[in-house]
DRENTORVEX-544644 format. One record per residue (C-alpha): residue in three letters; x, y, z; residue number from 1. Coordinates in nm, 2 decimals. Layout:
<sites>
@code ALA; x X; y Y; z Z; pos NUM
...
</sites>
This chain:
<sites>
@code UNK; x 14.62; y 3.51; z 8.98; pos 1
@code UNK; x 14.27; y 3.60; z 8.85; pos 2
@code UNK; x 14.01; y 3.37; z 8.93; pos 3
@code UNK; x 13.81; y 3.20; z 8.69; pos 4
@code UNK; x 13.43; y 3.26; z 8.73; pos 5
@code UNK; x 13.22; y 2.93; z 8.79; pos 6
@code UNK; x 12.93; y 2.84; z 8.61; pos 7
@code UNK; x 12.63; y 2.91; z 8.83; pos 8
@code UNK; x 12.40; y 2.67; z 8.68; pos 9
@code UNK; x 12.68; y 2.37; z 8.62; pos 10
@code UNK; x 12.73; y 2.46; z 8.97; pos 11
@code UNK; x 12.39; y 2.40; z 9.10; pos 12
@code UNK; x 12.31; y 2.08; z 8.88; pos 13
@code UNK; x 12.64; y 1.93; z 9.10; pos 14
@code UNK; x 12.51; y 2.07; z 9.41; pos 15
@code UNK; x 12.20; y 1.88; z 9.40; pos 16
@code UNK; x 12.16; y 1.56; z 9.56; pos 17
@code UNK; x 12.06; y 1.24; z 9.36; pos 18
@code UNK; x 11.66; y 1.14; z 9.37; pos 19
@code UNK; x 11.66; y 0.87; z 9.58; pos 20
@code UNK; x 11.50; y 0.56; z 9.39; pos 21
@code UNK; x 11.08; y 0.52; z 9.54; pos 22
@code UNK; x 11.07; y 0.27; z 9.82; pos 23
@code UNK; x 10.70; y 0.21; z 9.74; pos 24
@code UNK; x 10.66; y -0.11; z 9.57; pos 25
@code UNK; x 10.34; y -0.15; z 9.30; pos 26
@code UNK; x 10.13; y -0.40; z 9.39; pos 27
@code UNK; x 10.06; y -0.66; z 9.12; pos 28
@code UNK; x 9.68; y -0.69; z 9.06; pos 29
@code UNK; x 9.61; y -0.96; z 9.31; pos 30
@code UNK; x 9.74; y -0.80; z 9.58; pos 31
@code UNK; x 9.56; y -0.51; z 9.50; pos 32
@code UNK; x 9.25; y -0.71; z 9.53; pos 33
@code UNK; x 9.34; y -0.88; z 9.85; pos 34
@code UNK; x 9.40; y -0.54; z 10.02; pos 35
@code UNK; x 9.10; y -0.41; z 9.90; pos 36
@code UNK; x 8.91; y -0.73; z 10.02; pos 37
@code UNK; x 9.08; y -0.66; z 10.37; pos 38
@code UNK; x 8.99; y -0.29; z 10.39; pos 39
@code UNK; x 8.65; y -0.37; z 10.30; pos 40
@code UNK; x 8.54; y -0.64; z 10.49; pos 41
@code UNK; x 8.67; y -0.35; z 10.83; pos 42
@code UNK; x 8.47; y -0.08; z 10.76; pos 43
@code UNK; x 8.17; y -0.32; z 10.64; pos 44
@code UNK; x 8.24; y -0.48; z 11.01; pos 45
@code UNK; x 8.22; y -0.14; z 11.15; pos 46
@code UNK; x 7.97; y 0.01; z 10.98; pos 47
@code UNK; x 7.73; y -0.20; z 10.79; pos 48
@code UNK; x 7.65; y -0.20; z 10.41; pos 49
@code UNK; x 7.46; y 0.13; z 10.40; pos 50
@code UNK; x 7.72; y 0.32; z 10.57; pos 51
@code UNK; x 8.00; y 0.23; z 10.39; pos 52
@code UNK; x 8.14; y 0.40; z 10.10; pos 53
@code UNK; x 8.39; y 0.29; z 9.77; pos 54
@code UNK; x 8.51; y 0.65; z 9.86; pos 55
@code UNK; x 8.64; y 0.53; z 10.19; pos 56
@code UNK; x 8.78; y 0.17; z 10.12; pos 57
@code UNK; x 8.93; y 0.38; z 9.79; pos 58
@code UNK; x 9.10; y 0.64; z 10.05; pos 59
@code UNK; x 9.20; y 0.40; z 10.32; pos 60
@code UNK; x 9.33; y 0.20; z 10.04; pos 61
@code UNK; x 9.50; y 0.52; z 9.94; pos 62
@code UNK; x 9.36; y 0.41; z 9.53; pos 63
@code UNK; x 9.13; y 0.60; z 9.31; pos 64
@code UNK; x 8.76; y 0.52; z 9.32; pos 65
@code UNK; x 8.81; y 0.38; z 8.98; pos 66
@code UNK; x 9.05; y 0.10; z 9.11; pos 67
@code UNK; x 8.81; y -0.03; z 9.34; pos 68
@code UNK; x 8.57; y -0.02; z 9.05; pos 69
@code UNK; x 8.77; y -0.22; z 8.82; pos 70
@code UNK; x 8.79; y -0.48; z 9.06; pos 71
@code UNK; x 8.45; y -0.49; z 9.18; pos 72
@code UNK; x 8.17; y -0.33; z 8.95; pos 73
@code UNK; x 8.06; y -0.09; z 9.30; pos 74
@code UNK; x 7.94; y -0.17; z 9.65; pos 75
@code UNK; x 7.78; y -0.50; z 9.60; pos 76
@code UNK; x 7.95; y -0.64; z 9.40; pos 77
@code UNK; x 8.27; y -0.60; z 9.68; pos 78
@code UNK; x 8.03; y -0.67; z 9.94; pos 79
@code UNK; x 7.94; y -1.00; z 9.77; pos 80
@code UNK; x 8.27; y -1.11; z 9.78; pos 81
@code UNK; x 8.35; y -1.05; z 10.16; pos 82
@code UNK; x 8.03; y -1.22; z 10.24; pos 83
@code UNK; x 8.12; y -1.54; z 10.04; pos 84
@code UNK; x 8.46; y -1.57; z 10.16; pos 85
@code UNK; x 8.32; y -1.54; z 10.52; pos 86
@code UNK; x 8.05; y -1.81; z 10.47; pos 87
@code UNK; x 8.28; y -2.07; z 10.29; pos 88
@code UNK; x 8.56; y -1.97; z 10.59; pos 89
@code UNK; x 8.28; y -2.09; z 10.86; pos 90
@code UNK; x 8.10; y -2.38; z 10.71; pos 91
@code UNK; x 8.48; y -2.52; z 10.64; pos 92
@code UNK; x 8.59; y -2.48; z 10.97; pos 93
@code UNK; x 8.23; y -2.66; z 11.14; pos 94
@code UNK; x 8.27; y -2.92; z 10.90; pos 95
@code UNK; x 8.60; y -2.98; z 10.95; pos 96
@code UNK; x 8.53; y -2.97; z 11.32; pos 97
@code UNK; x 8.28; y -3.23; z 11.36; pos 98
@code UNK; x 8.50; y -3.54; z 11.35; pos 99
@code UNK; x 8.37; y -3.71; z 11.64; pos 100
@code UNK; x 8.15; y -4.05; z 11.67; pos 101
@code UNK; x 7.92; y -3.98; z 11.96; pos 102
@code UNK; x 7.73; y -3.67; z 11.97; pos 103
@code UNK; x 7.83; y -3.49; z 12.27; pos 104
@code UNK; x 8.15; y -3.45; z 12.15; pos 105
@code UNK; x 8.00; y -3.37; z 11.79; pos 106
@code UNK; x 7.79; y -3.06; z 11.97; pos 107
@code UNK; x 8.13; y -2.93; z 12.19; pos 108
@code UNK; x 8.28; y -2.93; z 11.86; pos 109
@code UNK; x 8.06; y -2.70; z 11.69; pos 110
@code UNK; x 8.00; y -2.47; z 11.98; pos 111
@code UNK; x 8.36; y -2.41; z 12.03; pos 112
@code UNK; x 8.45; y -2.40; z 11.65; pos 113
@code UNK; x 8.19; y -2.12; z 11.64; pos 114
@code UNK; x 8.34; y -1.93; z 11.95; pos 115
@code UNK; x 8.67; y -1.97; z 11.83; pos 116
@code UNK; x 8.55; y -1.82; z 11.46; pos 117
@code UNK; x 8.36; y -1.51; z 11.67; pos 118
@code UNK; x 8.72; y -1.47; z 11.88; pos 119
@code UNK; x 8.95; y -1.51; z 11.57; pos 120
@code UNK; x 8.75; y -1.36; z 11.31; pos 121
@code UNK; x 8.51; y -1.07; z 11.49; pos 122
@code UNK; x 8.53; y -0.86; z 11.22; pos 123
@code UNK; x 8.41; y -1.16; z 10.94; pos 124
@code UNK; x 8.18; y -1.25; z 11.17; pos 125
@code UNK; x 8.03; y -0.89; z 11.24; pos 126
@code UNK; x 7.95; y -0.91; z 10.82; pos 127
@code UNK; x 7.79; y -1.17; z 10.84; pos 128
@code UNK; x 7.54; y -1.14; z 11.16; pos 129
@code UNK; x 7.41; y -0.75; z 10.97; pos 130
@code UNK; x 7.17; y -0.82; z 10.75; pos 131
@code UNK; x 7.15; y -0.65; z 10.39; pos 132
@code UNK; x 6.87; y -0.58; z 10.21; pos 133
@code UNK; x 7.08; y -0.68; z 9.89; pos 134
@code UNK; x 7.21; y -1.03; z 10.03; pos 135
@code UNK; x 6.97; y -1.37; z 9.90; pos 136
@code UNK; x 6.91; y -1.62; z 10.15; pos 137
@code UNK; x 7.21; y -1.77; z 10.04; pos 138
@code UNK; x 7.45; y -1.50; z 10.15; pos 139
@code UNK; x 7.40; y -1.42; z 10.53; pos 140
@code UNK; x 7.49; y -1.59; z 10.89; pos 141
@code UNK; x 7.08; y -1.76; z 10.88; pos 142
@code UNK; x 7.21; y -1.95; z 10.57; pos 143
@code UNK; x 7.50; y -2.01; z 10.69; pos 144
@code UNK; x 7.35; y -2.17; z 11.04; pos 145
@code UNK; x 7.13; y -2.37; z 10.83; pos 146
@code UNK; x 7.35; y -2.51; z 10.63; pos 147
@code UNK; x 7.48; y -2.65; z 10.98; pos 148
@code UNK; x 7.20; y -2.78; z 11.11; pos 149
@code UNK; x 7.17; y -2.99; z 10.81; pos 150
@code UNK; x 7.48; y -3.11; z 10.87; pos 151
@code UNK; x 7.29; y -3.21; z 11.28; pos 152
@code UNK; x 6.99; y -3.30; z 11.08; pos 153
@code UNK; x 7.17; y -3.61; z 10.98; pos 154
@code UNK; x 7.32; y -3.68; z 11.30; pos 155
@code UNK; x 7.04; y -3.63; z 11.52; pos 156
@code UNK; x 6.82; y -3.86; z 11.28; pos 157
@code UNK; x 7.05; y -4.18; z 11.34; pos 158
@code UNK; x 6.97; y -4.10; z 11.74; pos 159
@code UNK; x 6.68; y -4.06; z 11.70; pos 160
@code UNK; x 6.55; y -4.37; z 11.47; pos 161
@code UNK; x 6.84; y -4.58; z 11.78; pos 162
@code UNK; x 6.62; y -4.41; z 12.03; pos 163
@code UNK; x 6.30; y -4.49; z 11.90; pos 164
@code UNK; x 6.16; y -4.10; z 11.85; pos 165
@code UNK; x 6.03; y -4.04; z 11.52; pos 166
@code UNK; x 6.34; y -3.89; z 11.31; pos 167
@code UNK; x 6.14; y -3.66; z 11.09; pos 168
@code UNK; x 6.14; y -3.46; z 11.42; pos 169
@code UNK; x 6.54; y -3.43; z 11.37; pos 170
@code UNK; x 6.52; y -3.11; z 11.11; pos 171
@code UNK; x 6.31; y -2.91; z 11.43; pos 172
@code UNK; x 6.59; y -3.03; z 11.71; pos 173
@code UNK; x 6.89; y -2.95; z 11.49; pos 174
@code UNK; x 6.72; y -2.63; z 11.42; pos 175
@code UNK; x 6.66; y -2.56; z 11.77; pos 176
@code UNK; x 7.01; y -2.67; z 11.84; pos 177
@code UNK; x 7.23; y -2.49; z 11.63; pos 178
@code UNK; x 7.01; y -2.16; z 11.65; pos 179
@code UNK; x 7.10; y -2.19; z 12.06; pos 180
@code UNK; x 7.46; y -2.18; z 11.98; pos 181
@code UNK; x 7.41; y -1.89; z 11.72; pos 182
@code UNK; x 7.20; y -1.67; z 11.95; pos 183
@code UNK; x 7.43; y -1.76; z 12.27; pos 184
@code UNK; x 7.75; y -1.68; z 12.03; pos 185
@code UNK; x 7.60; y -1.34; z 11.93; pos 186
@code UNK; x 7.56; y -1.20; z 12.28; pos 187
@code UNK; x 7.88; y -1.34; z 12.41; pos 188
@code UNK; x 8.05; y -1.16; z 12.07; pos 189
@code UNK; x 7.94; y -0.82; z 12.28; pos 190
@code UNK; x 8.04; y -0.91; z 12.66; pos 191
@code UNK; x 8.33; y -1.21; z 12.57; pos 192
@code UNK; x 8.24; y -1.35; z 12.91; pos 193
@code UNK; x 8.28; y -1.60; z 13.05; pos 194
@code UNK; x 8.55; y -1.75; z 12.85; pos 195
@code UNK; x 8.48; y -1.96; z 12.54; pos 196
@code UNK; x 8.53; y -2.29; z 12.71; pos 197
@code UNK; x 8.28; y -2.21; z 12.97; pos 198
@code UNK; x 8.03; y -2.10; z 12.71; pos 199
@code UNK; x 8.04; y -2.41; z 12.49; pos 200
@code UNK; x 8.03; y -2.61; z 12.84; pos 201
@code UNK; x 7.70; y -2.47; z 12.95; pos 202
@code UNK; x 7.57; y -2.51; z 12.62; pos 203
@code UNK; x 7.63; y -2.84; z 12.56; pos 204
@code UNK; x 7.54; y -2.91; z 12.92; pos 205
@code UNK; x 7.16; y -2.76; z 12.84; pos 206
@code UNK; x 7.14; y -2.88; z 12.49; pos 207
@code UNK; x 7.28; y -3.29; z 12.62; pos 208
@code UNK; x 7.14; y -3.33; z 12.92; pos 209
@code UNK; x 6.77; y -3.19; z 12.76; pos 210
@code UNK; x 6.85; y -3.48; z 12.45; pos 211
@code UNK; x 6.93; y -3.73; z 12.70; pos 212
@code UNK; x 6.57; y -3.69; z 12.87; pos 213
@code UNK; x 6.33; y -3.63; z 12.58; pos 214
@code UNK; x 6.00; y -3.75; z 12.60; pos 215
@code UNK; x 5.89; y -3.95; z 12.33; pos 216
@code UNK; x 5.57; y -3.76; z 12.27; pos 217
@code UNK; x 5.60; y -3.49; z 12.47; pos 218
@code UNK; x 5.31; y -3.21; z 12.49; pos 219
@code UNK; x 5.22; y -2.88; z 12.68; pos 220
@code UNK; x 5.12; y -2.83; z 13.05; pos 221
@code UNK; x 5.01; y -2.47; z 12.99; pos 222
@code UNK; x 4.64; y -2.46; z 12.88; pos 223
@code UNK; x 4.55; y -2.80; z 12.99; pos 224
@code UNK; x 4.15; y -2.81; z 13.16; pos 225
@code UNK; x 4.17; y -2.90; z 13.49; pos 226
@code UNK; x 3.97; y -3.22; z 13.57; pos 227
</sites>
């Protein structure tokens, strides 16, 4: 019996697998966004504003340069956004913090809010201690601090007037308050020791027991003429 040639190229359409169906699923345009938000808000934590690239959130967003464009109009515009969401993120959790009567509590409250941000959130809150050139003093961790200590202002002034100090002094004490947690919460974003608890008890413990004993009208040793 003679066999009947095969069709080599019928042949080789059959012996070819089926593409498999992509596994990768397009992301819609808000979660492109949120991504791109993510990715940026990293390498801005890493690197500052004028080391960081659209070329790099682009390629570790694995997206065209013009993607992150379309979102964002360039650099500052993306930049501007991370900043925002990080300074809304922090004044929400301090304000929602500071739910306590007496002010002790009202001071441990915001120290370990803040330490608890700078633990959960390094990288938002690397953004916002580096300064930019291009940020307003609207848009960076001082605004952010001061928006705080007005927040103390108003706190401090009720002591103060049940005290009998003069309560126009309470904008220069909240200042002086809240920029001690700020400081102390920058260095310990570096060495993370000792633990947060420990932090926001030594603050409070300087901060309280130096409001407890305040001189009325107090005034400076150094320089005085000797009688």
């Amino acid at each position: 019996m003679t066999e009947v040639p095969r069709n080599d190229a019928s042949a080789r359409r059959r012996a070819v697998p089926a593409a498999k169906p992509s596994s990768r699923v397009r992301m819609s345009a808000a979660q492109r966004r949120e991504q791109l938000i993510s990715i940026a808000r990293q390498i801005f934590a890493e690197r500052g504003f004028d080391a960081t690239s659209i070329e790099e959130v682009a390629s570790r967003a694995k997206v065209s340069k013009p993607v992150v464009y379309e979102h964002f109009g360039g650099k500052e515009g993306l930049y501007a956004v991370v900043v925002d969401r990080e300074v809304r993120s922090l004044l929400d959790r301090i304000t929602t913090a500071l739910t306590a009567g007496h002010p002790r509590e009202l001071l441990e409250q915001a120290a370990m809010t803040l330490l608890t941000y700078i633990e959960e959130e390094t990288s938002g809150f690397r953004v916002l201690v580096r300064e930019s050139p291009l940020m307003s003093a609207t848009g960076n961790f001082s605004s952010v601090m001061n928006d705080v200590a007005h927040q103390v202002e108003h706190i401090l002034g009720a002591e103060f007037s049940s005290r009998g100090y003069d309560p126009k002094l309470a904008e220069l004490y909240s200042q002086a308050l809240v920029g001690m947690v700020a400081l102390t919460g920058r260095w310990w974003l570096e060495v993370r020791k000792p633990r947060k608890e420990t932090v926001a008890a030594h603050l409070v413990n300087l901060a309280w027991n130096g409001l407890s004993h305040l001189e009325a009208k107090p005034g400076l040793i150094t320089g005085r003429k000797s009688g």
